[in-house]
Structures are given as C-alpha cells and as structure tokens.
LUMDOSE-511140 format. One line per 10 residues: number of its first residue (from 0); for each residue x negated, y, z negated of C-alpha. Coordinates in nm, 3 decimals. Each point is the difference from the previous one (the first is absolute). Example, Ala and Ser with C-alpha at 12.3 -4.5 7.8 and 13.67 -1.06 7.14 Angstrom:
// LUMDOSE-511140
0> -1.230:-0.450:-0.780; -0.137:0.344:0.066
***
This chain:
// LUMDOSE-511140
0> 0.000:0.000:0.000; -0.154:0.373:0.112; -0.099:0.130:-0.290; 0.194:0.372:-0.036; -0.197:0.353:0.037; 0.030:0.327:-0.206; 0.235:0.175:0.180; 0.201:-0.341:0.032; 0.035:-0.083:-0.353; 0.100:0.342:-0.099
10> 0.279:0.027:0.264; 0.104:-0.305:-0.144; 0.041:0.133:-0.386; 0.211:0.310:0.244; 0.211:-0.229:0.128; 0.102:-0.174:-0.301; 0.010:0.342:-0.191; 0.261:0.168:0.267; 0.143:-0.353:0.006; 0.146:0.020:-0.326
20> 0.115:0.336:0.042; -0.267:0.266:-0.102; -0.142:0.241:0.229; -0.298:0.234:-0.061; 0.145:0.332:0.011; 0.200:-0.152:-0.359; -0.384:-0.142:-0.108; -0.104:0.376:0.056; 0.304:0.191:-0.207; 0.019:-0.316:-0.292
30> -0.391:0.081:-0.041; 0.037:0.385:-0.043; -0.210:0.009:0.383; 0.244:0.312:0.087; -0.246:0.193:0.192; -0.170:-0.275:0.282; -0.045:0.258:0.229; -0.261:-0.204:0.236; -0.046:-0.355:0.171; -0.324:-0.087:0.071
40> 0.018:-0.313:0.280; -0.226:-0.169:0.248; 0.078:-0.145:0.305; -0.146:-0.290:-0.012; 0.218:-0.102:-0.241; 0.283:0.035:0.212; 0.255:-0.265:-0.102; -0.036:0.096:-0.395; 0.050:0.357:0.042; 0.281:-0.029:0.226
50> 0.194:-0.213:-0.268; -0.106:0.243:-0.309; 0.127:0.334:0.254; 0.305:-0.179:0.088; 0.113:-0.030:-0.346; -0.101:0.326:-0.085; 0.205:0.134:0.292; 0.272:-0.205:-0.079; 0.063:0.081:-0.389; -0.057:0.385:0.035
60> -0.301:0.211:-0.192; -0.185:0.330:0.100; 0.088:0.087:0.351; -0.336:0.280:-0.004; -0.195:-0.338:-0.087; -0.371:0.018:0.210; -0.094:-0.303:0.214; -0.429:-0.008:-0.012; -0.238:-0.238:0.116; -0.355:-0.042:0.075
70> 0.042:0.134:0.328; 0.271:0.130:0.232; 0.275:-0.219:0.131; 0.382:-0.099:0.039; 0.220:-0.242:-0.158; 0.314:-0.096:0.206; 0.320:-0.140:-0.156; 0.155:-0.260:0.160; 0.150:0.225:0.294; -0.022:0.336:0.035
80> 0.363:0.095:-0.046; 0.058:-0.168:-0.297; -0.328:0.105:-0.250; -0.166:0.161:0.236; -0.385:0.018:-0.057; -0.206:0.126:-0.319; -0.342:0.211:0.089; -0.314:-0.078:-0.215; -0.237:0.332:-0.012; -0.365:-0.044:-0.120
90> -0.069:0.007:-0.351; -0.223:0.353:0.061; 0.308:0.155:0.168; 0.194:-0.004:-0.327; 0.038:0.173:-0.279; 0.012:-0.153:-0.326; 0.130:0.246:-0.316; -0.088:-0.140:-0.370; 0.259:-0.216:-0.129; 0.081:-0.182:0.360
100> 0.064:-0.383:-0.006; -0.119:-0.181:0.277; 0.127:-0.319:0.036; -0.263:-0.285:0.196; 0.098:-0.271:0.257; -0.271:-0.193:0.000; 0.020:-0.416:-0.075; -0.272:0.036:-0.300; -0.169:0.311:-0.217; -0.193:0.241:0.169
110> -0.224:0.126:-0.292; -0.163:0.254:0.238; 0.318:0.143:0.173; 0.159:0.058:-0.366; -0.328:0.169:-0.108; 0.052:0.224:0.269; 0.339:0.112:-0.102; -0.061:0.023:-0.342; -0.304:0.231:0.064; 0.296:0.224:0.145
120> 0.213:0.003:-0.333; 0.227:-0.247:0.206; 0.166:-0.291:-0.190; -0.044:-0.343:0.201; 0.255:-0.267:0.006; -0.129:-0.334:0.206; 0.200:-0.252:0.157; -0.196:-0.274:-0.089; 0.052:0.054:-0.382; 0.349:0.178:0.028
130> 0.163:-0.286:0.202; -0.043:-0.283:-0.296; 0.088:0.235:-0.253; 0.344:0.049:0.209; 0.064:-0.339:-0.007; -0.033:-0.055:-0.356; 0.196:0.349:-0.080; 0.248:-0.126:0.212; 0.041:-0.373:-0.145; -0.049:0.098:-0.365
140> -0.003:0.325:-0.113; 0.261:0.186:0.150; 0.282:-0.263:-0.115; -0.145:0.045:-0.339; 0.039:0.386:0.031; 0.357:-0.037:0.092; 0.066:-0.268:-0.252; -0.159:0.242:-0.281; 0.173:0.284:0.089; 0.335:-0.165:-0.159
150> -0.167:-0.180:-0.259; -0.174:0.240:-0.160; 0.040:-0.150:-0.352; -0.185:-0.348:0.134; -0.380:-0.060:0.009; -0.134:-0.085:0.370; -0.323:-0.169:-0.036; -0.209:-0.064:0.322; -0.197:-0.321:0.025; -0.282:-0.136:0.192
160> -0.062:-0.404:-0.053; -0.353:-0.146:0.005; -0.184:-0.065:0.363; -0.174:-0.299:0.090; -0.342:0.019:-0.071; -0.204:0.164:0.181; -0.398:-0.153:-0.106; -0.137:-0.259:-0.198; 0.304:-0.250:0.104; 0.016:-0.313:-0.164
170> -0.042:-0.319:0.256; 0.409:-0.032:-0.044; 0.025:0.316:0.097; -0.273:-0.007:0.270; 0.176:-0.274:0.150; 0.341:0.221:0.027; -0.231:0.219:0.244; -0.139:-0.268:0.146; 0.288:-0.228:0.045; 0.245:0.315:0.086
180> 0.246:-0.188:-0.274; 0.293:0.126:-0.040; 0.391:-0.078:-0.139; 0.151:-0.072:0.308; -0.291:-0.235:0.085; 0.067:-0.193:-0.326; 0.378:0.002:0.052; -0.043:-0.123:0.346; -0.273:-0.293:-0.173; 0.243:-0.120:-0.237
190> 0.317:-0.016:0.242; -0.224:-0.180:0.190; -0.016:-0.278:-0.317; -0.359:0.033:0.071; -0.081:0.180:-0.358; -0.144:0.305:-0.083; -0.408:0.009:0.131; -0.275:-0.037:-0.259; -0.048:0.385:-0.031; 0.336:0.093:-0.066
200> 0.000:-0.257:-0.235; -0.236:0.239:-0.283; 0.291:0.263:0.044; 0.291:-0.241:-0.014; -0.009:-0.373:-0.105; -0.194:0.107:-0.317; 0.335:0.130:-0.165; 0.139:-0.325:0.038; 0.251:0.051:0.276; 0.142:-0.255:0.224
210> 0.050:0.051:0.371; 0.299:0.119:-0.019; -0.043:0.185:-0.306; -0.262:0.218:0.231; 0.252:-0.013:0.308; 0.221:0.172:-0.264; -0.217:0.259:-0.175; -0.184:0.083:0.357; 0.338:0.037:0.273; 0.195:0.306:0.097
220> 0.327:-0.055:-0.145; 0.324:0.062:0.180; 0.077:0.358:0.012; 0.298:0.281:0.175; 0.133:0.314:-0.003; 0.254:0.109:-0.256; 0.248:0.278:0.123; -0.273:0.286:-0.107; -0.232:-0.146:0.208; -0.197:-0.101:-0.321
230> -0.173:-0.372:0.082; 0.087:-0.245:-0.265; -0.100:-0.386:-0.038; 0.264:-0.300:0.018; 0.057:-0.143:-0.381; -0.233:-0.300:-0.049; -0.170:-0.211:-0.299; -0.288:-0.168:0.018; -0.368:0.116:-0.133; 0.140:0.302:0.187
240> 0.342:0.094:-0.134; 0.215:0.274:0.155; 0.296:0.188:-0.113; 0.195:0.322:0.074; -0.195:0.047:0.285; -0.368:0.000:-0.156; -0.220:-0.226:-0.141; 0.057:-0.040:-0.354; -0.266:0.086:-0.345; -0.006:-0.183:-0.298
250> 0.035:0.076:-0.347; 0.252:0.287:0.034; 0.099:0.184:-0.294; 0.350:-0.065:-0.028; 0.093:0.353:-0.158; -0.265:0.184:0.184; 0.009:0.372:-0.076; -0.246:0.062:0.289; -0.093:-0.156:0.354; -0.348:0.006:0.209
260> 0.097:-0.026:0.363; -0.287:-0.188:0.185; 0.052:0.082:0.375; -0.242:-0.132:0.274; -0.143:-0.175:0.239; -0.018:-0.410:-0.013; -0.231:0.025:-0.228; 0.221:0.116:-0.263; 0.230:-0.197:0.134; -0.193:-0.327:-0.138
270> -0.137:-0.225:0.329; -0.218:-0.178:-0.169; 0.182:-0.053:-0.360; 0.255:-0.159:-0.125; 0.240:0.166:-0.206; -0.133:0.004:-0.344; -0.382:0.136:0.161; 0.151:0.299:0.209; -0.167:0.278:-0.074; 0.328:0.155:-0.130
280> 0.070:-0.295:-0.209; -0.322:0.007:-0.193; 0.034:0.405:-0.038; 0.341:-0.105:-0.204; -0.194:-0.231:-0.185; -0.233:0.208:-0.113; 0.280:0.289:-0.092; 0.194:-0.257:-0.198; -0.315:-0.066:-0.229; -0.148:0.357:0.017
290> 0.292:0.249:0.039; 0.258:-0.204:-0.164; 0.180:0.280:-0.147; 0.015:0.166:0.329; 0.237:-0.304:0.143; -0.141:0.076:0.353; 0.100:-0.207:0.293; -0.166:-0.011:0.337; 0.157:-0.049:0.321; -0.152:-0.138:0.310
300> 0.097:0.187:0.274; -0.310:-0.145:0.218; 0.110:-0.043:0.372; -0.188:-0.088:0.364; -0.018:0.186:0.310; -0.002:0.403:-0.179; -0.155:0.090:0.304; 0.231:0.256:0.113; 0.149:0.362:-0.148; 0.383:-0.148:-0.071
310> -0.148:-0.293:-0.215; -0.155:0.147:-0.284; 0.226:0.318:0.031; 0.320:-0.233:-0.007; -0.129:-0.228:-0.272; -0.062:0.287:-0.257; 0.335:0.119:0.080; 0.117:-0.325:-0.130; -0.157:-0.020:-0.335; 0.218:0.014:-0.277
320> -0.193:0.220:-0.237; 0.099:0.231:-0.294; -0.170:0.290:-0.203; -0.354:-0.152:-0.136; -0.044:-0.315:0.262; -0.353:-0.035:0.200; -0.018:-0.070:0.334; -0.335:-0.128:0.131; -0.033:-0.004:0.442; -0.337:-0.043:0.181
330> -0.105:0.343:0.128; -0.339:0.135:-0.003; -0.100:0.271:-0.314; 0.113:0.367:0.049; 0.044:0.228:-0.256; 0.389:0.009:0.018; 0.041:-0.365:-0.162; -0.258:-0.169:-0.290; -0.155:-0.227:0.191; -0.136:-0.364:-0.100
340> -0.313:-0.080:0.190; -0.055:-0.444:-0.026; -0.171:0.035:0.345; -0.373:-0.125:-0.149; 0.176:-0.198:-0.269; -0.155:-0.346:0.205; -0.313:0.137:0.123; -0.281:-0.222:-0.061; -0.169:-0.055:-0.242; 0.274:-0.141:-0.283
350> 0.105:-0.246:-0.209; 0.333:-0.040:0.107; -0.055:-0.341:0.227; 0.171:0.011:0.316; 0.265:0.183:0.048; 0.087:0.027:0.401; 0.172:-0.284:0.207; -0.098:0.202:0.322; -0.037:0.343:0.044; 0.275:0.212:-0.113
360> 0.144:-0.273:-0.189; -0.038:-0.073:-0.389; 0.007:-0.314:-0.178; 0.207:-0.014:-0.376; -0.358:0.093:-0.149; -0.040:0.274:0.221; 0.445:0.137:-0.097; -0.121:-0.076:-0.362; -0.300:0.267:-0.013; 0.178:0.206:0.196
370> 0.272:-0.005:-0.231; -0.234:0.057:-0.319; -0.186:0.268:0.202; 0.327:0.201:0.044; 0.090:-0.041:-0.345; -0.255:0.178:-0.106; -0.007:0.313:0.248; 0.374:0.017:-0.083; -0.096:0.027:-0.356; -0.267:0.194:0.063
380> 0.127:0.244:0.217; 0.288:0.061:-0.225; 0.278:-0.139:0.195; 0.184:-0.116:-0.316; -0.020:0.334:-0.138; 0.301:0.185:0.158; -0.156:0.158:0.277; 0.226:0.095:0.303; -0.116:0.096:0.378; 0.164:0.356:-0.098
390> -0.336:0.022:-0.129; -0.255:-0.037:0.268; -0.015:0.195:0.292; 0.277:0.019:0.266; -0.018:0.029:0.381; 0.316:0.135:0.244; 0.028:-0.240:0.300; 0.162:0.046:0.325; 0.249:-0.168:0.141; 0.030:-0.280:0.221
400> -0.079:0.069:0.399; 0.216:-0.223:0.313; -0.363:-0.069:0.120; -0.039:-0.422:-0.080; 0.044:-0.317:0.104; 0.312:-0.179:-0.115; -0.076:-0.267:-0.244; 0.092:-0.330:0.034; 0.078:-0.280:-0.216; -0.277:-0.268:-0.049
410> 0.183:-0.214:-0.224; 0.408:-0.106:-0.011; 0.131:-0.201:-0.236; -0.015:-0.437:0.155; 0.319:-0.075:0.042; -0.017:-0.339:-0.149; -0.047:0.258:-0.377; 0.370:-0.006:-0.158; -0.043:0.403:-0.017; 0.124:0.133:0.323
420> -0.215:0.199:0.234; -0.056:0.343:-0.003; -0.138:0.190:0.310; -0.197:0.296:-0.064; 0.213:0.320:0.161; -0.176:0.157:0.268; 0.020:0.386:-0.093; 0.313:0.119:0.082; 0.010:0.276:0.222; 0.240:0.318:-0.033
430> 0.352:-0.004:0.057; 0.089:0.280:0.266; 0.090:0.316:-0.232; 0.328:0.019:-0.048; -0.050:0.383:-0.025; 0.146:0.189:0.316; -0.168:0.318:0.155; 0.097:0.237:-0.234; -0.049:-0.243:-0.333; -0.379:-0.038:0.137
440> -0.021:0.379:0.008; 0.131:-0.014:-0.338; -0.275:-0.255:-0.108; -0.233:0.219:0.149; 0.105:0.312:-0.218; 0.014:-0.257:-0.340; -0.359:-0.103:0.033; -0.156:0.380:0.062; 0.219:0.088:-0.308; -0.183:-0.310:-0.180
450> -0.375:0.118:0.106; 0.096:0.331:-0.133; 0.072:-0.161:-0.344; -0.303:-0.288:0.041; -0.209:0.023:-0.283; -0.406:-0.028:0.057; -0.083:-0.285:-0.277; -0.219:-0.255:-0.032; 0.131:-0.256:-0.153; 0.351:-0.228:0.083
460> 0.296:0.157:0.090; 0.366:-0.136:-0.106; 0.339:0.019:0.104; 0.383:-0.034:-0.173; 0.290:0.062:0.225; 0.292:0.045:-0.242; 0.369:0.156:-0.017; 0.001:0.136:-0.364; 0.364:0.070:0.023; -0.083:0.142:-0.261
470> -0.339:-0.047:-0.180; -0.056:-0.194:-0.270; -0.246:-0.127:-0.207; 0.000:-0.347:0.159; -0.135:0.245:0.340; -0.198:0.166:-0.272; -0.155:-0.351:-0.128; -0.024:-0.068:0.354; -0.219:0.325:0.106; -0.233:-0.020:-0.301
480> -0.070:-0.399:0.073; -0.117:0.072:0.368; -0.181:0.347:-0.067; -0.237:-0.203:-0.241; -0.027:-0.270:0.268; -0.144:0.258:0.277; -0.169:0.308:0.043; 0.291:0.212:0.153; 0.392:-0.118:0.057; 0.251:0.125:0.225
490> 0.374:-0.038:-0.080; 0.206:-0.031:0.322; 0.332:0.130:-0.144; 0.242:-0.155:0.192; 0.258:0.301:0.190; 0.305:-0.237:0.101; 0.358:0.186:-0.048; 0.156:-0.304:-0.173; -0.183:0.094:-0.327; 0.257:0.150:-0.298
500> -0.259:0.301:-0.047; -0.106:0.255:0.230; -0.349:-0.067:0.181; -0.078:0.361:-0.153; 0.024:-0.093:-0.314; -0.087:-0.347:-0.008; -0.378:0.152:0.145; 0.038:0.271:-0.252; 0.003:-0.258:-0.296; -0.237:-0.248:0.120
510> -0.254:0.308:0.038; 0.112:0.136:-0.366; -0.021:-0.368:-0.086; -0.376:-0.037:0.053; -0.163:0.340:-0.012; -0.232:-0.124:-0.302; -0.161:-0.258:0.251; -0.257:0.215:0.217; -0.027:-0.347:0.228; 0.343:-0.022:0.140
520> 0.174:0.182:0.303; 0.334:-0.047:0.052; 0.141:0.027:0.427; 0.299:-0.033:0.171; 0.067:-0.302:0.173; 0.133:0.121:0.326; 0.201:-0.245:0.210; -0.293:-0.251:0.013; -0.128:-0.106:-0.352; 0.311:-0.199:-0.199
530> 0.027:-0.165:-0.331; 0.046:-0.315:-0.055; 0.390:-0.169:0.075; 0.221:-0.077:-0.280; 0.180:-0.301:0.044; 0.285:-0.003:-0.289; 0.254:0.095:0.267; -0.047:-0.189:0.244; 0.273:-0.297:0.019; -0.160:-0.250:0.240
540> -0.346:-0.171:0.100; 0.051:0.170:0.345; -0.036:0.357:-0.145; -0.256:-0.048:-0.226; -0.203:-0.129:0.256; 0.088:0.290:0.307; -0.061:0.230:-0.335; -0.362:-0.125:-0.068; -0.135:-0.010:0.357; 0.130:0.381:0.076
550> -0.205:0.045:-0.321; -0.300:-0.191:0.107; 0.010:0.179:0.366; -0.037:0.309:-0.242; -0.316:-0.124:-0.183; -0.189:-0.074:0.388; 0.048:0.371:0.049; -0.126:0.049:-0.331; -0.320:-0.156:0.055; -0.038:0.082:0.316
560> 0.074:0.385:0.004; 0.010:0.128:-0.309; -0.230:-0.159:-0.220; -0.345:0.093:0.181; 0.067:0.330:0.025; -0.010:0.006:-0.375; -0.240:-0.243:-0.027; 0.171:-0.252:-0.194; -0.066:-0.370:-0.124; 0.235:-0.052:-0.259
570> 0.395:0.008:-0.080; 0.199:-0.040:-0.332; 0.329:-0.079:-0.106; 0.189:-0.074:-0.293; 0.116:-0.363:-0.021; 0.340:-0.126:-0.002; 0.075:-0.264:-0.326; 0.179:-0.339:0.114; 0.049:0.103:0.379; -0.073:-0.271:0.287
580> 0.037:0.202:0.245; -0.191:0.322:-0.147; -0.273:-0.240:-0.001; 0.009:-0.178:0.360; -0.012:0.386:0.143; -0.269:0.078:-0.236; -0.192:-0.305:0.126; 0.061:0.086:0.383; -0.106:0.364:-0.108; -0.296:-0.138:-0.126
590> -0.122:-0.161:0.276; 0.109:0.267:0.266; -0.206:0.272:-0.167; -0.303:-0.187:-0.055; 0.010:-0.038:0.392; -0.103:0.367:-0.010; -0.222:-0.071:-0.344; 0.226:0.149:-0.191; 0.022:-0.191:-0.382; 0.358:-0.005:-0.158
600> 0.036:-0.023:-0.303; 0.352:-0.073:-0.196; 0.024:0.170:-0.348; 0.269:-0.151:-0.284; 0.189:0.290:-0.092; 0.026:0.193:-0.341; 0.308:-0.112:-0.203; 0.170:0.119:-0.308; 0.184:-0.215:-0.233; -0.093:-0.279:0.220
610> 0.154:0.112:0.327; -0.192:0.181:0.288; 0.042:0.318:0.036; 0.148:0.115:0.317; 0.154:0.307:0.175; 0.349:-0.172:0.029; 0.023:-0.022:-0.350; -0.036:0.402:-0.053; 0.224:0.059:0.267; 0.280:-0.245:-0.187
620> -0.051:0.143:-0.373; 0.053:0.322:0.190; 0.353:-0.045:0.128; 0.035:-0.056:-0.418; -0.156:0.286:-0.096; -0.239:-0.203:-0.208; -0.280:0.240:-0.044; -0.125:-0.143:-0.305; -0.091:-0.316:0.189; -0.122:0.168:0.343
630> -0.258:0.182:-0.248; -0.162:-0.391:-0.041; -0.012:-0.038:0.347; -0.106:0.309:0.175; -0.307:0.280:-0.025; 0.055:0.345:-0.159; 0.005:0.145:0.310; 0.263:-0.225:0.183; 0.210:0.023:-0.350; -0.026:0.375:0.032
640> 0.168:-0.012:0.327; 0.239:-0.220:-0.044; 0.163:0.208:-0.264; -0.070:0.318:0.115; 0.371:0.098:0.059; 0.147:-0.072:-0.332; -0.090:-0.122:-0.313; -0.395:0.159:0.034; -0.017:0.046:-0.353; 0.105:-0.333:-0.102
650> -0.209:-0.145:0.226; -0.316:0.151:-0.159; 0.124:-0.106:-0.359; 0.089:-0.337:0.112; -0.333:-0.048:0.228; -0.246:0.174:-0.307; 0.136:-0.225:-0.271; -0.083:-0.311:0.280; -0.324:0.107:0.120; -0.217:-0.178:-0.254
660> 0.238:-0.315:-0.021; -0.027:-0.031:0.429; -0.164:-0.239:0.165
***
C-alpha cells in the first residue's frame, strides 16, 4: 500500500473535520482568531489549498482577507462563473500592520516562513498544526462547551488514558509491534477454534479465561440508534453484561447521593474486561472502601465509533446528571476543564506487568491501574470537594454551519435481538415556511428588533417563553432557576389575544417582576416564538396530537430563526406534575432543539401547600375576590396591580402582615 505524503495526510484530517460538520471559518471565531486578515499559500500545494479556500469561501469570514504567496500567481475555482478565481500577490507587495494574523497552507511547519511574519509583529496560524487541533475541538471540546453551558452546577473533567509505550518495550509488547496483533486478529483466531496465538496468550489466557470467555470480553456488542440518535448496546449477560442501553458497573451504591459519569471511547467501555475489572467497576470499588460516606456511584457511559461531532455531542445530551455529578470524556487539556493527564501512566520502565493486549487495548491489569490512578487525581484534584465548571474559565461557541457530510449509521440493531431496530434519522431538512410574503417581512423586522436588544456576553445564554397571565411566583421561581443556570436569559413573553390580561400589562409585570435580576431581559414574542400547548381542554387523541405538532412546527422556527440571532443554547420551562402528555411534548421538544444544540431543560415548579403554583389559580381566587390568598401566590408588584382599583389599602395590610409568612 503507497505510503501517504504531507499534504495527503493532512487533507485527510480536512476531510474528516468538514465531514462531521465543522468548517474553519467556526475554528477561527471559537479560537478568538477574529482578525485573519492574510492567507499565505503555495502552489504547489494545489489540491490542499483548494480544499482549505473552499471552506473558507463557503462558511463566510473577512471578505478584505489578503491572498500571499511566495511569488505571483492565480488560483481558479472550479469555473469561472461560479467562484471565480483568487489572485496571490508576492509577499514584498504587501503590507503587513502589527497585530495581522496570517493564516499558512502549507502540509507541515514552516519554522522560517513564521519567523518571517513574526519579525513583522504578525501573528502566524499554520495549517499543519491548526488542522489536528480542529479535529479534536470539533470531536471533544465543543460538545463539552455546549453541554457546560446548561450544567453549570456539574464538574466536567477532561481525560487522557495511558499510550502504548513508546521505548524500552517488554518482548510481549515487542511482539505486538512485531506481530501487528491486534483484537480483531484474536477474535478472528478464536472463531476460527484455532485458539488465541502464544503472544496474546501473556495478555489474555493468564487471567484464566476460556475461549469464549475472551470472545466475550474482546467483541463489539450489538448496538442502534435510540430516537435521539444516542447509540445504545442490546441487553446481554455474560462476562459482559448490558442493561438500559450501557454496559453495566458494579458495586453501586444503592442510595447514591452523587454519580461520576465515565463517557468514552472503547476503552472505557471495557474490551478487554469483564465486568467486575472495567475500569469503572474498580473506580466504584475503590469509592465504596474510600469515600464511603460519599455513596458515589459511577456510570459507564463508554461507547465505540465517537468519531464524529453528533456522537459525543448527542451522548452528553443524554446523561442524566444533577447539581454535584462528574462527568469525565476524553479530550485533550485546556484550561476551560481540569484535565487528568494518564497518557505516560504505562511508559516503560514499571512494575505494573503487562498491561496491553495490542495496542490501544488494555488487559483487566491495565482497567485496574487505571482505575487506582484516577482515584487518586480525582482526589487529588479536588473533584469530591464541590467544585462546579461555573468555576473555570468559559468559552462562547458558534453555531453549527450546513457545510458536512451526512452521517451515516455504522451499526443497526440484528434483527434476530428481541429489541426492535432503530434507524438512525438522517437530518431532517426544513419544512417550507409556512410564513407568506408579508409574515417573512415580518420575521425580518422581529430579528433586527432582537439584535438591537442582543446582549454582548461571554458566557451561555438562556431562554423561557412564557404567558404569565399574570405573573406569579411559580414564573418568578422559574426566572431565578434559569438566570443562575446561564450568563444572560431572555423571556419571550408570549403576545397571543386569547390571554385574560392585556399584553401591556402582562409585559409591564413580568418587567416589574424581575427588575432586581440585572441578567434577565424580558421581549415580546411576536407571531413566531409560542409557549408551550396546554392540553386540559382538549377532548380527543386527535387534537392533542394536531395541537402538539403546530407547537413543534413553532419550536423549528425557533431554532432556526430566532435563537442564533441571540445566540442561544439553552431553554427552560416549568414542569407539569402527573401529565403524560406534558411530558411526550417535552421529550419531542427535547430532541428538536438539540438539533440546533440547543439544551432543554424542564424545571418542577414552586408549590404552596403542596400544590403548584400556577397563573390559573390567581385568575380563579380572583373571580372570589380572595385577595388574602392571591397575596401567597403572586409578587408585590403583580398584587399591586391586581388591586389597584379597589380595596388598595387592604391590599397593603393584608399583603404586609403575609410578607414574612410567603413562600
């Protein structure tokens, strides 16, 4: 097989980046590059900077941007009408100010060429070190950002596991390079009845495994899609059991007051262990005897094939974590997450035996240090101890561009597994607006009036759309939950005509409502952003379904019009006690807006006296004049205004001798 050159290899690791939906104008604005103001290219390598100019073409950035080369010459696009040509001019015929980037399309580091631009005061960015940090931003860091900027109150660790090693190899593992040894060369061995071979033998038949007990421990087990496009594993026992979709840890606390969240390649996973010698099984072993009091549980949420954008993003998504959980993914250290670094944990020399079956591949001794390895940089690094990602630096990230490769499924579910198939979704693509000419017009005028009101913040950015016919404190609860969630919240205040209050004053409230909270903006819905459907009236299946798809047509517009312009990645709303079909919208919600990586996030509401406070419930004691009872239920503000034409007064005596006794 031809070996691959430079340029080859690195328009390979484009390919796969732009394949799974990143481009490099997003690289450039995630990484703060705002001001690339140059491309340096050379013709010779024709083929790699024709790929890295398409995208950039494609997916926007500085239109004043300087094409310069070594010498004079120019780049056609495909034909002349469509991208027309791009002119390279000599590096001496430009101009470079201080604090220029120029960015380098070359297929490996030109030490000289950057020494040349830095002895200008220009900052140099080079392909051939950019383009692998794009794919691992891509893969790993940006679905952490997103998943953080919901989760504020857990603690994202990033992990690196150890490498094979790299000197000084034993002769088992000398014989893994030699040999090229690897799983599916053993799998294929003992399907073959013909036994693993004497090498594989140190990593393996040492433990005391039988053939099929390595068949087991070593094969990729049955796997699909669920409907979020999250890939789960068929239920099995065995030295591998597997159930709820992952493979299982043992030891579980069973009144755990915490989780750890072990997410991952197949690694973490566990090819290569049975059960009880996963590397999150031996963690919980080692939390059960040392942090006992903690009642910790750990959760394997290893899984193959995270090789594209969706995978981790959609996998994080699916985590069931509360306020003080860890979650641990493989991503390389940056200082936005505290990062665990195992990567020389097997380098040789040490005492550990042998650890490796081939090269990526651990053996139970090699989960079991692991295991005790983590342990102790949890401990160390005072993971136990509270801390939250609120507390480390944050990033803003941009949102997804159309610029990819559709994904495809690599795995479906066999159909001789009792669980039915599930086909992955291709991504849907837009319904035709339902908007006519002059609603579009309209759409156009709503999202200037939102860029007016777009707050410049660093941070996550949150969203409520709510009725508040009138305000409450369940909306109150409801505000003050996701404003300590995110960095800055919009309310969408919904401006239908079937509401029993005026818009006027329903806005009015809401704004009087929340003016201590300096993180909140409250905005008028327009025609296009809706709350969710109530479904107490309606009398038959029929409705209730025609009602939550006209709702659900609502949230694609949300996430495709009105979010970005706001820039934002999360949306709250109160939950809804003992209601089916509250739930099976909130689920479809879910899944719709993380299509446009937006998190949602349901909220159980305030109650007093053990029933939920709700809007309906003011409006009701007010037909009674019940004051004393809308005083438990409301603000000062919104009591204040319902009163305000008789009985003021009263109202203050009756709402000052409740103030301290409120909830």
């Amino acid at each position: 097989m031809r070996r691959l050159d430079e340029e080859e290899r690195l328009q390979r690791v484009c390919e796969e980046v732009f394949a799974c939906g990143y481009s490099l104008q997003q690289h450039f604005d995630d990484r703060g590059y705002s001001n690339v103001t140059a491309v340096y290219a050379e013709k010779q390598f024709d083929d790699l900077t024709r790929l890295l100019l398409l995208d950039l073409k494609v997916n926007g950035g500085n239109g004043e941007r300087r094409f310069v080369s070594d010498k004079k010459f120019v780049f056609p696009f495909c034909t002349k009408t469509y991208f027309s040509s791009i002119e390279f001019i000599p590096l001496d015929a430009c101009d470079f100010k201080k604090g220029d980037t120029v960015f380098i399309i070359k297929p490996s580091v030109d030490p000289e060429l950057e020494a040349y631009f830095k002895g200008l005061g220009v900052r140099v960015l080079q392909a051939a070190k950019e383009i692998p940090k794009m794919l691992k931003w891509a893969l790993y860091i940006r679905p952490l950002l997103y998943f953080r900027h919901v989760h504020l109150d857990v603690l994202i660790g990033t992990l690196q596991l150890p490498s094979f090693p790299k000197t000084d190899y034993s002769p088992y593992e000398q014989g893994i390079l030699d040999e090229k040894r690897s799983v599916a060369k053993i799998i294929k061995s003992l399907q073959q009845n013909e036994g693993a071979d004497e090498g594989a033998a140190v990593g393996l038949s040492e433990f005391g495994y039988s053939e099929q007990d390595a068949l087991d421990i070593l094969s990729v087990p049955d796997s699909f899609y669920d409907v979020g496009g999250v890939r789960r594993y068929a239920d099995k026992r065995g030295r591998v059991t597997i159930a709820g979709g992952h493979r299982v840890t043992l030891g579980q606390p069973e009144d755990a007051k915490r989780n750890i969240f072990l997410v991952g390649n197949e690694a973490v996973f566990g090819v290569g262990a049975p059960d009880e010698y996963t590397i999150a099984s031996q963690l919980q072993l080692l939390l059960d005897i040392e942090q006992e009091q903690d009642g910790i549980a750990v959760w394997n949420y290893g899984s193959f094939l995270v090789s594209h954008l969706e995978d981790m993003h959609k996998i994080l998504q699916s985590l069931p974590v509360s306020p003080g959980d860890i979650v641990l993914a493989p991503a390389p250290a940056t200082r936005l997450f505290p990062h665990i670094n195992l990567s020389g944990l097997f380098q040789r020399p040490h005492g550990y035996g042998e650890v490796f079956i081939d090269k990526i591949t651990y053996n139970q001794r090699g989960h079991g240090q692991i295991a005790g390895k983590l342990f102790e940089e949890l401990e160390g690094k005072g993971f136990f101890n509270g801390a939250r990602s609120a507390d480390y630096p944050d990033m803003p990230i941009t949102a997804k561009r159309s610029f990819a490769i559709p994904e495809v499924a690599c795995y479906t579910q066999p159909e001789a597994l009792e669980t039915p198939p599930v086909t992955p979704e291709a991504p849907k693509a837009l319904a035709p607006s339902p908007l006519g000419p002059v609603d579009l017009k309209a759409l156009k005028g709503y999202r200037i009036l939102l860029e007016k009101t777009r707050e410049l913040t660093i941070g996550p950015i949150g969203s409520i759309v709510m009725n508040c016919d009138p305000f409450t404190l369940g909306h109150r609860f409801l505000v003050e939950y996701a404003a300590s969630r995110v960095k800055y919240l919009y309310i969408f205040l919904v401006e239908g005509t079937g509401s029993f209050f005026p818009f006027k004053d329903r806005f009015d409230l809401v704004v009087a409502g929340i003016a201590d909270l300096p993180n909140v903006t409250v905005l008028p819905s327009g025609p296009f952003v809706v709350s969710s459907p109530t479904f107490s009236d309606c009398l038959d299946e029929e409705e209730i379904q025609a009602r939550i798809g006209d709702s659900l047509q609502d949230l694609e517009l949300f996430g495709r019009e009105i979010a970005p312009v706001l820039n934002i990645s999360a949306r709250f709303a109160g939950g809804e006690p003992s209601d089916v079909i509250a739930d099976q919208y909130n689920n479809a919600m879910r899944q719709i807006l993380a299509q446009y990586d937006i998190a949602f996030e349901v909220v159980p509401r305030k109650e007093v006296d053990g029933a939920p406070i709700s809007a309906g419930k003011v409006r009701e004691l007010l037909t009674s004049q019940d004051y004393k009872e809308i005083a438990r239920l409301v603000p000062k503000t919104t009591f204040e205004y319902l009163k305000k034409e008789s009985l003021e007064l009263l109202a203050y005596d009756i709402f000052n001798t409740l103030e301290t006794d409120r909830i």
